[in-house]
N, C-alpha and C positions, 0 to 999 in steps of 0.2 A: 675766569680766574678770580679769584674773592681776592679785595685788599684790604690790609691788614687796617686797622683800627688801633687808633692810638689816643690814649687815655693818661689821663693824669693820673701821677701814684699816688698812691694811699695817704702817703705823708702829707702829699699838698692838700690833697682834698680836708686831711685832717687840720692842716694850718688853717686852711680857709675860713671850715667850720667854728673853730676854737676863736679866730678873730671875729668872724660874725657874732657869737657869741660875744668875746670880750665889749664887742661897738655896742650888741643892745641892753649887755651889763653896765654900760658907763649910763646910760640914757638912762635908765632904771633910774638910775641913780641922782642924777638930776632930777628927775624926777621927782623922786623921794624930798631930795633940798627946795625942787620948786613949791611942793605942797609943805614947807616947814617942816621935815623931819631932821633931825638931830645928830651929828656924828655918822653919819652915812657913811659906809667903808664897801670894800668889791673884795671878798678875796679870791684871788686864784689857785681852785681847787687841780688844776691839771698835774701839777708835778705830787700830789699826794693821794688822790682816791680817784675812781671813775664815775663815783656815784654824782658827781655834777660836773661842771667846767666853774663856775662861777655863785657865789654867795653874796648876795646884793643883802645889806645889816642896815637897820636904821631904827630912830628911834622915835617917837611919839608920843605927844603929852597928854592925849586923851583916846578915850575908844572909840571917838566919832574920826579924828585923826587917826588911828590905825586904818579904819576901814575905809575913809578918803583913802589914802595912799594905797592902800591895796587895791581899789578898784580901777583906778587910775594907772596903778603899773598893767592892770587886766586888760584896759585897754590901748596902752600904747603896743603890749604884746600882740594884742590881734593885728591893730595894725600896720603893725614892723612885719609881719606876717611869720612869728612865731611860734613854733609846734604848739596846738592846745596846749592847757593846763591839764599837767595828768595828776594835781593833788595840789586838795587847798586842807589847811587845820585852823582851825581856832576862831574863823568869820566872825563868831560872836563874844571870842576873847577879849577882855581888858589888859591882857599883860601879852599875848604873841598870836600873830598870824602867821603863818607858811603858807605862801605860794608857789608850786612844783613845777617850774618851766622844761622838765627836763635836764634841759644844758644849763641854765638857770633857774636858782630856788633863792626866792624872795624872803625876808624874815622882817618883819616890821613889830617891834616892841614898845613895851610902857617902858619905863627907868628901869623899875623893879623888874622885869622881867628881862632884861639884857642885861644887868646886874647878875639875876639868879641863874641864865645859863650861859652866858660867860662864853659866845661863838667865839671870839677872837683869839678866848686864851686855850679853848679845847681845839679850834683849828689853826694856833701858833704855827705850823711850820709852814700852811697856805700863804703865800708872799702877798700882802698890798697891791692892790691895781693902785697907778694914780691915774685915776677915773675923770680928773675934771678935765684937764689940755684935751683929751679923746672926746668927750662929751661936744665940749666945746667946737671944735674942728667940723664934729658931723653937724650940731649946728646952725653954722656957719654955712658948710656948704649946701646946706637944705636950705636954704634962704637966697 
C-alpha cells in the first residue's frame, strides 16, 4: 500500500523563496555600504512585476568603485549559494552596471547615471526594504 507524501504548498515554498531572497538582498546591500557605495536602497519588486523579487541600487563615485562593488556582490552570491548570474551589462561602464541574479538584480551607478535613470522614481510603487536591522541580525548570527 503507498503512503501518501506530504508536501509543502506552493505559498510556503513561495514565502520561503521570496525571504531567502529578501536576507541575500539585505547582504547585497551591506555590501554595497561596506565597499562605500552611496544611498543604497532594496526595493521590493514582488507585489508589482515577476520579472525579479528584489532591486539592490547603489551608487558609486568612480568606475573602479562600480566594478569593486560588483565584483564583490559576485562573489558573496556564489557563496550565499545563489542561482548563477544569468546577466551582467555595462562591466566596462562609467555611469551603470546590472547584475541579473534572477530573484535579484544588482544596479550599481555613477551620480549621473542614477540621476539619468531614475529606478526609484520608475519603480515608485515597489515598497522600500528596510535592509539594514535584516542585514544586520544575519550578521550577527553568523558570527
Amino acid at each position: 500500500m503507498a503512503t501518501a507524501t506530504r508536501t509543502k504548498p506552493a505559498s510556503s515554498t513561495l514565502a520561503e523563496r521570496q525571504q531567502a531572497s529578501r536576507e541575500l538582498a539585505s547582504l547585497a546591500a551591506q555590501a554595497c555600504e561596506d565597499l562605500k557605495g552611496k544611498e543604497t536602497v532594496v526595493l521590493d519588486l514582488t507585489p508589482v512585476t515577476p520579472i525579479a523579487d528584489f532591486f539592490v541600487v547603489t551608487t558609486a563615485t568612480s568606475g573602479r568603485q562600480m566594478r569593486a562593488i560588483a565584483e564583490d556582490i559576485e562573489q558573496l552570491m556564489k557563496k550565499r549559494g545563489s542561482r548563477p548570474r544569468v546577466g551582467v551589462e555595462g562591466r566596462d561602464s562609467e555611469t551603470w552596471i546590472l547584475q541579473d541574479y534572477g530573484d535579484i538584480v544588482l544596479h550599481v551607478f555613477s551620480s549621473e547615471g542614477r540621476t539619468l535613470y531614475d529606478l526609484e522614481h520608475l519603480w515608485a510603487d515597489a515598497p522600500l526594504v528596510d535592509w539594514k536591522p535584516l542585514a544586520k541580525k544575519l550578521a550577527e548570527a553568523a558570527s
